[in-house]
C-alpha positions as CSV (number, residue, x, y, z in Angstrom):
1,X,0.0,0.0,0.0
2,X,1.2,3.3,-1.0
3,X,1.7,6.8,1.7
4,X,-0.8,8.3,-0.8
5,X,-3.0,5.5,-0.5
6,X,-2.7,4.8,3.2
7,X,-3.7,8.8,3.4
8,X,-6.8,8.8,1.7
9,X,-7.8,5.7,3.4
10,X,-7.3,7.1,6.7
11,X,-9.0,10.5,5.6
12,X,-11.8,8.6,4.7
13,X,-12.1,6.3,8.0
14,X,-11.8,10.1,9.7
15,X,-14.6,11.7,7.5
16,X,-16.9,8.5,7.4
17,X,-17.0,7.3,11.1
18,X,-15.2,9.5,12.8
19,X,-12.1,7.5,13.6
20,X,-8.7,8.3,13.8
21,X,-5.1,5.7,13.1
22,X,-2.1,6.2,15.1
23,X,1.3,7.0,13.1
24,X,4.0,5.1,15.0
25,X,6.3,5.6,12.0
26,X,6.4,8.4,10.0
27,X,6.3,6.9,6.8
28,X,4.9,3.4,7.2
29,X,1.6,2.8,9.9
30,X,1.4,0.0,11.9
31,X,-0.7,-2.6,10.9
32,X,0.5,-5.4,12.5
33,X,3.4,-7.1,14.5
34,X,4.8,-10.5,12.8
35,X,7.0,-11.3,15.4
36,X,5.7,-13.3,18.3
37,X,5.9,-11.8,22.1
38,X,5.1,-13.5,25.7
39,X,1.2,-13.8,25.0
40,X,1.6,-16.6,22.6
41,X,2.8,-18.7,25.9
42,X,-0.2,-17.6,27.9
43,X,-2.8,-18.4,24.9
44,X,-1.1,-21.6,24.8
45,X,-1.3,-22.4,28.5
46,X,-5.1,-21.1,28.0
47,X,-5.8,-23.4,25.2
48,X,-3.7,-26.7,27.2
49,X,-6.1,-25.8,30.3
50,X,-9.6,-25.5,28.3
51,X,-8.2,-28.2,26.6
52,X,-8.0,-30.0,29.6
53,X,-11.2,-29.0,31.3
54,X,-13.0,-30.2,28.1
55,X,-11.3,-33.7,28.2
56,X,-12.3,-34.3,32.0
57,X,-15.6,-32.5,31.7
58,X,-17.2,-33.1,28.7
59,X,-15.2,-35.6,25.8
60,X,-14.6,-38.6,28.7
61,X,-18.3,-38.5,30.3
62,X,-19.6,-38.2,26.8
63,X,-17.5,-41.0,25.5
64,X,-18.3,-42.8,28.4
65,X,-22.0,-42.7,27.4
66,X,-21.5,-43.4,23.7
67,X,-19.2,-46.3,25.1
68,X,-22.5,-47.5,27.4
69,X,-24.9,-47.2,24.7
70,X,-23.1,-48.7,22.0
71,X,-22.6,-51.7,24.9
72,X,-26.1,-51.9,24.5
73,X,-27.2,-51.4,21.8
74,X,-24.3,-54.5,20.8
75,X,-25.6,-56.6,23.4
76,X,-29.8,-56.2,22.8
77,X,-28.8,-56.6,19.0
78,X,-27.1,-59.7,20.1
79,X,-30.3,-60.5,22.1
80,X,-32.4,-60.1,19.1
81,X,-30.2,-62.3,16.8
82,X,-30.8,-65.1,19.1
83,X,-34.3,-64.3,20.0
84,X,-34.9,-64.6,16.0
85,X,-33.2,-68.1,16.0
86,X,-35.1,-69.4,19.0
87,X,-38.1,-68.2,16.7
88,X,-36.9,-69.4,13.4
89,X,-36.1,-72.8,15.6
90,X,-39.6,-73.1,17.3
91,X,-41.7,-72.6,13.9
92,X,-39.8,-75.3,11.9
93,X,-40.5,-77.1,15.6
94,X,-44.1,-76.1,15.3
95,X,-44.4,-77.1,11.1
96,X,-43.0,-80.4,12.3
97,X,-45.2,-81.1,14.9
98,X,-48.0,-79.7,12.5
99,X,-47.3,-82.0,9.9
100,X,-46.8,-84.5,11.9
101,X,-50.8,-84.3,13.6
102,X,-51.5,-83.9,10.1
103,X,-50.3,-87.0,8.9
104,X,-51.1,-89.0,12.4
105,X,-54.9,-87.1,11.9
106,X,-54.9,-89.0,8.2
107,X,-53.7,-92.2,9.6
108,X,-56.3,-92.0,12.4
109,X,-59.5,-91.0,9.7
110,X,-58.4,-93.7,7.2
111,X,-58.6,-95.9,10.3
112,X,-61.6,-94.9,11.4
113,X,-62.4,-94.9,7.8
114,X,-61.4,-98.7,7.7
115,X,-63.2,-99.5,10.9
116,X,-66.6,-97.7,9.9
117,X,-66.6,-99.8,6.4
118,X,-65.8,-102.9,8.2
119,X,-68.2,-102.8,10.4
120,X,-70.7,-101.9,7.7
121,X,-70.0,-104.6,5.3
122,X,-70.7,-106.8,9.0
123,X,-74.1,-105.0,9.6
124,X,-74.9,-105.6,5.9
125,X,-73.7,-109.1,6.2
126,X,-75.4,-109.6,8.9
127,X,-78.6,-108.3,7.6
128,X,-78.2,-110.7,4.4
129,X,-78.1,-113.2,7.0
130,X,-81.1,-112.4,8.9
131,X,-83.0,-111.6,6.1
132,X,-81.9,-115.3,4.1
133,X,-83.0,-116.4,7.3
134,X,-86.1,-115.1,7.4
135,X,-86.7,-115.9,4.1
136,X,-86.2,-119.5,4.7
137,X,-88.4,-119.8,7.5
138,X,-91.0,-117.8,5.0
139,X,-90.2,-120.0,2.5
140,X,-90.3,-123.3,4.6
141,X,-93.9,-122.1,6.9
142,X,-94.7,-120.9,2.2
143,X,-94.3,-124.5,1.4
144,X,-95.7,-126.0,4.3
145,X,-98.9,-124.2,4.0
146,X,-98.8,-125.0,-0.1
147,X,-98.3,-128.7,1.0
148,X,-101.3,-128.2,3.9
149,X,-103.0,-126.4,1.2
150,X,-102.7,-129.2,-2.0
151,X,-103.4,-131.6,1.7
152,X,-106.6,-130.0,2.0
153,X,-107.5,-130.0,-1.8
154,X,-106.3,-133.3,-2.2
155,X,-108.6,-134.6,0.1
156,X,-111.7,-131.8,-0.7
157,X,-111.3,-133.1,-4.1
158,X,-111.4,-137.1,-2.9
159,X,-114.6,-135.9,-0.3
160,X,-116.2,-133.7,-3.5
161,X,-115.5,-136.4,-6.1
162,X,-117.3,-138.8,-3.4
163,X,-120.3,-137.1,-3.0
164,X,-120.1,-135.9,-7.0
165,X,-120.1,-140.0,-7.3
166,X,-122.6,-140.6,-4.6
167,X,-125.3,-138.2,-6.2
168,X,-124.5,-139.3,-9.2
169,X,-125.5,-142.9,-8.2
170,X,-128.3,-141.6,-6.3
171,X,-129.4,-139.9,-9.5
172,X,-129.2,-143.1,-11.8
173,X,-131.2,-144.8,-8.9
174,X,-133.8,-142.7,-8.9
């Protein structure tokens, strides 16, 4: 920056806002000091002890907590995992034992099943039985009363032919 330059500049800080630079030098101002001085040693010490005070204070309690929850967080993930497996483990458990009642369920209606038609082809049996049986007896007390009955005839027709004869011979002796 030139003296003319550095003039106006300041002329216009003056006339703008009302503010006024210091000339240390006569020909340069003083903008700023490169070279460090004994502050630099206090802002470090500053920055170690803030430094400090936010380790103990704030980064370890913090970490500590994102340490716990992470803990956790691991060990109820972990929980879950096997909580899935015990689940995954009881329905293929389940399924088995489904299938399983299925199958013994089949086994026990085609038994059933067997039993019922078994014990219908007995009742039917049984019925043929009875009712050969019954026609038997019909049959037998059919052909007794046909033989009773040509019994009967037999001998109506032996007592009609007599008396047909007797009033015949009645008739030619008359």
């Amino acid at each position: 920056m030139s003296l003319k330059n550095s003039n106006n500049f300041t002329a216009h800080l003056n006339d703008k806002f009302g503010l006024t630079l210091k000339k240390t030098h006569a020909t340069f101002p003083r903008l700023m000091e490169l070279l460090p001085d004994i502050t630099i040693i206090y802002m470090w010490l500053l920055f170690a002890l803030t430094l400090c005070v936010l380790h103990f204070l704030v980064f370890k309690p913090t970490l500590k907590i994102i340490n716990k929850r992470y803990e956790k967080t691991q060990g109820l993930q972990k929980e879950a995992h096997e909580q899935q497996a015990q689940t995954e483990l009881k329905k293929e458990e389940y399924e088995a034992f489904m299938e399983q009642t299925a199958q013994e369920g089949q086994t026990l209606r085609e038994q059933i099943i067997n039993q019922a038609t078994k014990k219908k082809n007995d009742l039917i049996d049984q019925a043929r039985k009875q009712a050969q049986d019954h026609l038997k007896k019909e049959r037998a007390s059919l052909e007794n009363e046909s033989k009773k009955a040509q019994k009967d005839l037999t001998q109506g027709t032996e007592l009609l032919a007599t008396q047909i004869c007797d009033k015949l011979i009645n008739q030619e002796v008359q």
